[in-house]
N, CA and C atoms as a LAMMPS dump frame, in Angstrom:
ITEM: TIMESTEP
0
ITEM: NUMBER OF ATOMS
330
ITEM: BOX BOUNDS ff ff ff
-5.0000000000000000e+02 5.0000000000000000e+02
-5.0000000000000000e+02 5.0000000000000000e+02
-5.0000000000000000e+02 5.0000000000000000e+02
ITEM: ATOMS id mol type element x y z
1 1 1 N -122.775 -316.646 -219.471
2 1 2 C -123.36 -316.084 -220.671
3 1 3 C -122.563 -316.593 -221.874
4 2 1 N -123.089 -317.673 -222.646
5 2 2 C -122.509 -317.724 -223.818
6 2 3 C -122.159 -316.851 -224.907
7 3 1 N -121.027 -316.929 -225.302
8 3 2 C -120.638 -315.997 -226.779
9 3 3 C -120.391 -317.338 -228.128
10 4 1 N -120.654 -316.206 -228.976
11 4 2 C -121.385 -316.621 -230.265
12 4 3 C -119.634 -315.998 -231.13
13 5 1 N -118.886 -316.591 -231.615
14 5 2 C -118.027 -316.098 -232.852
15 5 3 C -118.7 -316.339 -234.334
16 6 1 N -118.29 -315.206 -234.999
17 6 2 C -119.375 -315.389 -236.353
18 6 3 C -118.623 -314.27 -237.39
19 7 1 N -117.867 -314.73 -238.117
20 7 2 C -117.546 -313.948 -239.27
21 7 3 C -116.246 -312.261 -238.563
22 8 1 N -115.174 -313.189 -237.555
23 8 2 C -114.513 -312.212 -236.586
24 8 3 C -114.901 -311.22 -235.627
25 9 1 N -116.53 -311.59 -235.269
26 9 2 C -117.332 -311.081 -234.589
27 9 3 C -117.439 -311.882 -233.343
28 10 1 N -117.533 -311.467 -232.087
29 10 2 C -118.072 -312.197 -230.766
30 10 3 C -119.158 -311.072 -230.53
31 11 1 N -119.818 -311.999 -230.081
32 11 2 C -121.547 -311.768 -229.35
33 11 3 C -121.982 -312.186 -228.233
34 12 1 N -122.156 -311.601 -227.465
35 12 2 C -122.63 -312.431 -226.306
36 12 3 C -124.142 -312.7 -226.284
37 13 1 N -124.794 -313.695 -225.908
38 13 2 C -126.076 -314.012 -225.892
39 13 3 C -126.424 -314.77 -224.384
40 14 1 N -127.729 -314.677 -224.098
41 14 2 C -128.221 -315.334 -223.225
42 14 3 C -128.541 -316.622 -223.538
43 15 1 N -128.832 -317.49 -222.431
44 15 2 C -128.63 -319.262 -222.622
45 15 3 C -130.251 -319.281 -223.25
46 16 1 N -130.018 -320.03 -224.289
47 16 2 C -131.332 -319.879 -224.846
48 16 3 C -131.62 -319.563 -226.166
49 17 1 N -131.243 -318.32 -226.044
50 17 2 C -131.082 -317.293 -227.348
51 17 3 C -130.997 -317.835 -228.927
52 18 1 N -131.905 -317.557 -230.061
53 18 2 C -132.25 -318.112 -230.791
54 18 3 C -130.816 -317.786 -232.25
55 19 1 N -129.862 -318.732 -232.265
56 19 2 C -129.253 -318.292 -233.497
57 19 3 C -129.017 -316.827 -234.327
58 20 1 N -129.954 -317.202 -235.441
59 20 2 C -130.561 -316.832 -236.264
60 20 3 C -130.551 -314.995 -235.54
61 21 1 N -131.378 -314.967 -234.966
62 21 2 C -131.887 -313.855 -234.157
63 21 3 C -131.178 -313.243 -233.101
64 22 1 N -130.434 -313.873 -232.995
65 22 2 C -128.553 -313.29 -232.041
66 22 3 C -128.216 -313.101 -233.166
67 23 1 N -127.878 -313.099 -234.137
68 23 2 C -127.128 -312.274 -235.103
69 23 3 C -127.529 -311.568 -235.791
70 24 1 N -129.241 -311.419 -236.143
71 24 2 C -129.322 -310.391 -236.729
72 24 3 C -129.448 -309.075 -236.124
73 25 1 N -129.631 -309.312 -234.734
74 25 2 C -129.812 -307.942 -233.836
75 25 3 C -128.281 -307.62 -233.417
76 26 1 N -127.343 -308.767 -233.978
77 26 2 C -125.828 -307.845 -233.959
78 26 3 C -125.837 -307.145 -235.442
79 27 1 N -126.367 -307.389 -236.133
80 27 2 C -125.87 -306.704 -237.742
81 27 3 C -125.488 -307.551 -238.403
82 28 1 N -125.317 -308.603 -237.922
83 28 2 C -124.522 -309.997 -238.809
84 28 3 C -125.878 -310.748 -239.311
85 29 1 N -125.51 -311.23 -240.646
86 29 2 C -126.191 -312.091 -241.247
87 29 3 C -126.072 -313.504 -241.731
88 30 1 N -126.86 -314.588 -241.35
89 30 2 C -126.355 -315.86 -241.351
90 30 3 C -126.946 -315.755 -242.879
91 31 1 N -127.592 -315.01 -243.763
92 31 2 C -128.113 -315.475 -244.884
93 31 3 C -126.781 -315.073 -246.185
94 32 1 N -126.824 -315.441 -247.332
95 32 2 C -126.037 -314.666 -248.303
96 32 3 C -126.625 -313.806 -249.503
97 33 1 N -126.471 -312.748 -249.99
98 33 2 C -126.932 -312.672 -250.516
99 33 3 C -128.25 -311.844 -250.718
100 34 1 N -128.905 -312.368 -251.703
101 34 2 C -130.874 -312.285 -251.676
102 34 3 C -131.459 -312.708 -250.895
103 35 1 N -130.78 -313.836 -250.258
104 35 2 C -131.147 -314.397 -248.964
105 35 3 C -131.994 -313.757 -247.672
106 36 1 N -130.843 -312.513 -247.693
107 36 2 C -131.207 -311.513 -246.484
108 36 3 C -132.456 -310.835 -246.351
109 37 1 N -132.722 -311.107 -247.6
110 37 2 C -134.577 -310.198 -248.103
111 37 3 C -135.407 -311.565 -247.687
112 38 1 N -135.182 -312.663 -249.241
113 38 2 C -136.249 -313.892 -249.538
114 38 3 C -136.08 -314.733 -248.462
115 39 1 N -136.594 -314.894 -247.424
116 39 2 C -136.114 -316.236 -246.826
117 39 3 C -137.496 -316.328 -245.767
118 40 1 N -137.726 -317.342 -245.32
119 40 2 C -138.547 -317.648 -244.185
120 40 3 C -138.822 -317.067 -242.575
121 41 1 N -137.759 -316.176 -242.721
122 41 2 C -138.364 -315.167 -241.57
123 41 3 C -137.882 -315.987 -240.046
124 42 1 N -137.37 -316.859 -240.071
125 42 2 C -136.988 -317.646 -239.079
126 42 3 C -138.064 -319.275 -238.784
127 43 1 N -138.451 -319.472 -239.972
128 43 2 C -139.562 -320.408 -239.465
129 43 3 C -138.584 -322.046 -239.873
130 44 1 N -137.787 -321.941 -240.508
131 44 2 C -137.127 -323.568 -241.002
132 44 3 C -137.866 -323.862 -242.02
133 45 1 N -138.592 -323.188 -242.977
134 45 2 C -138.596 -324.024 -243.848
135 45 3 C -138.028 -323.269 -245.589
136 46 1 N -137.176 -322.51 -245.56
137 46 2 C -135.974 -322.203 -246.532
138 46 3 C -134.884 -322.361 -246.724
139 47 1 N -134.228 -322.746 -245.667
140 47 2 C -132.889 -323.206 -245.656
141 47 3 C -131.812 -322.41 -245.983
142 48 1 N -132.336 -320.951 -246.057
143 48 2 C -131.242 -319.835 -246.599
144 48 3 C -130.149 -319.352 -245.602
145 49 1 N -130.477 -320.24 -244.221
146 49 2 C -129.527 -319.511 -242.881
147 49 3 C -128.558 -320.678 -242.151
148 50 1 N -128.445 -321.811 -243.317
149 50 2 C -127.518 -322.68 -243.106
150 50 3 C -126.575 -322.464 -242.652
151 51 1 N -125.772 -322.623 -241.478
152 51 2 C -124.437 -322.227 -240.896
153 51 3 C -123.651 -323.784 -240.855
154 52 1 N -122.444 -323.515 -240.27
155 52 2 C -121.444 -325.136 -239.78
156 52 3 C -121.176 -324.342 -238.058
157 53 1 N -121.326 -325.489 -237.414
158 53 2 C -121.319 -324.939 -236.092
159 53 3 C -119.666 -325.945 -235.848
160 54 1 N -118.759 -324.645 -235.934
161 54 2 C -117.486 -324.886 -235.762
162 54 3 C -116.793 -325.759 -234.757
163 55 1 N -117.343 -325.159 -233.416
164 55 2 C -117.12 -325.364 -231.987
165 55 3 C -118.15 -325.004 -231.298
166 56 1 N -118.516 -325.883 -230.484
167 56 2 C -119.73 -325.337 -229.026
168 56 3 C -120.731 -326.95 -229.814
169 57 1 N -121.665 -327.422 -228.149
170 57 2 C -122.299 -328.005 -228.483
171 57 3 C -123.543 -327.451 -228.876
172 58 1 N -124.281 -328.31 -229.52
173 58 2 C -125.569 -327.628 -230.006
174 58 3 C -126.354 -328.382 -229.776
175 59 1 N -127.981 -328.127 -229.888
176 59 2 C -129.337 -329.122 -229.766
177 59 3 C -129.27 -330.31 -230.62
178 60 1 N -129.732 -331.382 -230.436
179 60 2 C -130.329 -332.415 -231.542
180 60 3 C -130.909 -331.374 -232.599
181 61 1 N -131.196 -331.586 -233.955
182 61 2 C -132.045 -331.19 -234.803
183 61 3 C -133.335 -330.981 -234.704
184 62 1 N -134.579 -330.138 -234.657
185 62 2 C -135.807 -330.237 -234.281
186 62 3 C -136.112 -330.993 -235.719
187 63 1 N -137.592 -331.277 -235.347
188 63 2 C -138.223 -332.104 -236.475
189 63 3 C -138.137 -331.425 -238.051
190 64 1 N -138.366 -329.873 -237.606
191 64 2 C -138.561 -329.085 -238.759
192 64 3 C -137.161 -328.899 -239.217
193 65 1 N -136.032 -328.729 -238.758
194 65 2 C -134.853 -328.707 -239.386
195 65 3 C -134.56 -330.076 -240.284
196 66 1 N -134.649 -331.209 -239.568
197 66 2 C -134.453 -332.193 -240.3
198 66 3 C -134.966 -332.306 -241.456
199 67 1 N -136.456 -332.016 -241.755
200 67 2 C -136.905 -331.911 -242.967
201 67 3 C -136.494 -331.358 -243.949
202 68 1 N -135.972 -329.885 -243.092
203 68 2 C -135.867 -328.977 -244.136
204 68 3 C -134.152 -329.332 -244.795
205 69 1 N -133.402 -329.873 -244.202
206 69 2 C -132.073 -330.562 -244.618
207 69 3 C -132.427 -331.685 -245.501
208 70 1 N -133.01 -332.474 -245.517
209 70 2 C -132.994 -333.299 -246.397
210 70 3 C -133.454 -333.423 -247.594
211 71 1 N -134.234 -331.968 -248.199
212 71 2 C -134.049 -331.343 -249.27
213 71 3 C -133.176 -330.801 -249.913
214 72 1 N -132.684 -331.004 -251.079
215 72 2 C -131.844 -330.306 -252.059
216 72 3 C -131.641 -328.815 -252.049
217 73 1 N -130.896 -328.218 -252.255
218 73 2 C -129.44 -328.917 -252.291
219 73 3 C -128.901 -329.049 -250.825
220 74 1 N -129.358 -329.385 -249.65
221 74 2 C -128.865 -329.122 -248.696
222 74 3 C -128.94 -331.266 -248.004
223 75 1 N -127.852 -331.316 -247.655
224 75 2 C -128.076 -333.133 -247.227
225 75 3 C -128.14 -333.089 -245.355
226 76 1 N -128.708 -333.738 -244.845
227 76 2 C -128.638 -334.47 -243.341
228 76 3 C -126.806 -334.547 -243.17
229 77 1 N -125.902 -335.197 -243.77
230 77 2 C -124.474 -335.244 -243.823
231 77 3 C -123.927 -334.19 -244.085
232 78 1 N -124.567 -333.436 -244.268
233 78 2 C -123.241 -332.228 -244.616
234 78 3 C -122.443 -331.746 -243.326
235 79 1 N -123.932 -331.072 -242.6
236 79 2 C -122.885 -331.337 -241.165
237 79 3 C -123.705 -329.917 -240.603
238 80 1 N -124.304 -328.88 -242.011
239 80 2 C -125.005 -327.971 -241.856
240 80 3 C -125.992 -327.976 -240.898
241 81 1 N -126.421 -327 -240.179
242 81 2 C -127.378 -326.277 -239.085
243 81 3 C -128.138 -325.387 -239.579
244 82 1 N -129.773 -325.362 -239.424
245 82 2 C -130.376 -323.79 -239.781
246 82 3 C -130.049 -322.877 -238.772
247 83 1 N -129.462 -321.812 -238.313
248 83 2 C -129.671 -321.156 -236.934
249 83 3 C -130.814 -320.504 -236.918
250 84 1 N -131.717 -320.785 -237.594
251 84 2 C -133.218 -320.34 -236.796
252 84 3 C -133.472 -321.362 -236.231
253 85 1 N -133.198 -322.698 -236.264
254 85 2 C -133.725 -323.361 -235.244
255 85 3 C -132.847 -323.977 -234.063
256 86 1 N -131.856 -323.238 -234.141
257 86 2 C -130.998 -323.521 -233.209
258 86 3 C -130.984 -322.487 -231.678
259 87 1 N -131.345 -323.07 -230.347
260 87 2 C -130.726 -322.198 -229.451
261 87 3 C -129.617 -322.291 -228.892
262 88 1 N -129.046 -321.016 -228.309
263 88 2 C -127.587 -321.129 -227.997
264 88 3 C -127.784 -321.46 -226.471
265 89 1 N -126.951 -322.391 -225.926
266 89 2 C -126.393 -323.253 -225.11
267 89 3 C -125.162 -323.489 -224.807
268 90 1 N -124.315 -322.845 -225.557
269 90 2 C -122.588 -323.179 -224.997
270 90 3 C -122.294 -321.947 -226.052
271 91 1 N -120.921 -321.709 -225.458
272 91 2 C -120.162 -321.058 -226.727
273 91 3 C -120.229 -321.46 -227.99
274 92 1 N -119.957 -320.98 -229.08
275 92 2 C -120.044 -321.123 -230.49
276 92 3 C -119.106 -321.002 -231.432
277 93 1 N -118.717 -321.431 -231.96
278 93 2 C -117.905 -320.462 -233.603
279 93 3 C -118.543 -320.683 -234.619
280 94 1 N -119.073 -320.22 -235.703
281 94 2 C -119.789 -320.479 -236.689
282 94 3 C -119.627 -320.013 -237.967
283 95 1 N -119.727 -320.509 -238.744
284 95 2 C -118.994 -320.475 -240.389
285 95 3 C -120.339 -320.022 -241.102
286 96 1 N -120.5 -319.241 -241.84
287 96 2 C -121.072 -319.246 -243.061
288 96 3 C -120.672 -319.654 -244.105
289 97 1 N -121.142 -320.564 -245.036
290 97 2 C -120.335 -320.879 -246.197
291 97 3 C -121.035 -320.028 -247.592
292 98 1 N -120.256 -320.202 -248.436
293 98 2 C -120.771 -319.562 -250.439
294 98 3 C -121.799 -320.154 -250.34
295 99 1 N -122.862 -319.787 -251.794
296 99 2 C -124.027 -320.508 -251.827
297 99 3 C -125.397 -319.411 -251.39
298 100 1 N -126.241 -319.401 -252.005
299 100 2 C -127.656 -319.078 -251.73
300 100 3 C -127.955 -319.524 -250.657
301 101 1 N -127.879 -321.023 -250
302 101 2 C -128.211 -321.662 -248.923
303 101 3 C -127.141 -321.752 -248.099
304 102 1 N -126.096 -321.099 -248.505
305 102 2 C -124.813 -321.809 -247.697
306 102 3 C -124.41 -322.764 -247.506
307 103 1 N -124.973 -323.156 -248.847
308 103 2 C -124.506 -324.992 -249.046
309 103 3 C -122.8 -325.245 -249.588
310 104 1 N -122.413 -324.178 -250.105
311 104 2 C -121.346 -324.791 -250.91
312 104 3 C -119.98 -324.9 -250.034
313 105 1 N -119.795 -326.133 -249.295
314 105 2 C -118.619 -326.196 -248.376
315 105 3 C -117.21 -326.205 -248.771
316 106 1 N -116.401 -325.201 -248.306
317 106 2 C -115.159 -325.109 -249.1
318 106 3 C -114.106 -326.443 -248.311
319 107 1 N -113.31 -326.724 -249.061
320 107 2 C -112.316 -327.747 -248.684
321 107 3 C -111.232 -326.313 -247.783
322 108 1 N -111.204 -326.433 -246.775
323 108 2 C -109.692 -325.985 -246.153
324 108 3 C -108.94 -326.459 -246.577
325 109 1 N -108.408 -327.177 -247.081
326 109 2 C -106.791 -327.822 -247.701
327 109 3 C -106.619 -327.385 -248.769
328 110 1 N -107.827 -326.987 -249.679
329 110 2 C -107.505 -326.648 -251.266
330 110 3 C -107.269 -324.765 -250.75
């Protein structure tokens, strides 16, 4: 059974288990903000549930994530994940970053 770390939280989830939706049925929120209201409901196309997947492997990108990354302000390089379209498959650690989208990546060194 994979576990999910998320904001000093562990979760355990079943293999499979949709991101996004493993954390909101823990109480945790991948969104920031207004986010938590306005956002797409889990479909990929808002980009408000951007995470960094710390540790653990994850899926290729589905078609609809990719799209939805390569809109502003969010880039293909950043390194960002939607976890609505992510299922869990291995252990995890996962970052939320600042930002409406959770775009704004902090430098660890600064």
């Amino acid at each position: 059974m994979p576990t999910v770390e998320f904001e000093g939280e562990t979760i355990e989830a079943d293999t499979g288990d949709n991101l996004r939706r493993t954390l909101l049925d823990a109480g945790l929120s991948p969104h920031n903000g207004a986010a938590q209201y306005a956002n797409c409901h889990g479909n990929g196309i808002c980009g408000t549930c951007a995470v960094e997947i710390v540790a653990g492997e994850v899926a290729e990108p589905t078609g609809q994530e990719r799209r939805r990354l390569k809109l502003p302000p969010h880039s293909l390089d950043s390194g960002l994940r939607l976890s609505c379209q992510l299922p869990i498959e291995d252990d995890l650690v996962v970052r939320k970053h600042p930002g409406y989208w959770g775009q704004k990546i902090e430098d660890d060194d600064s």
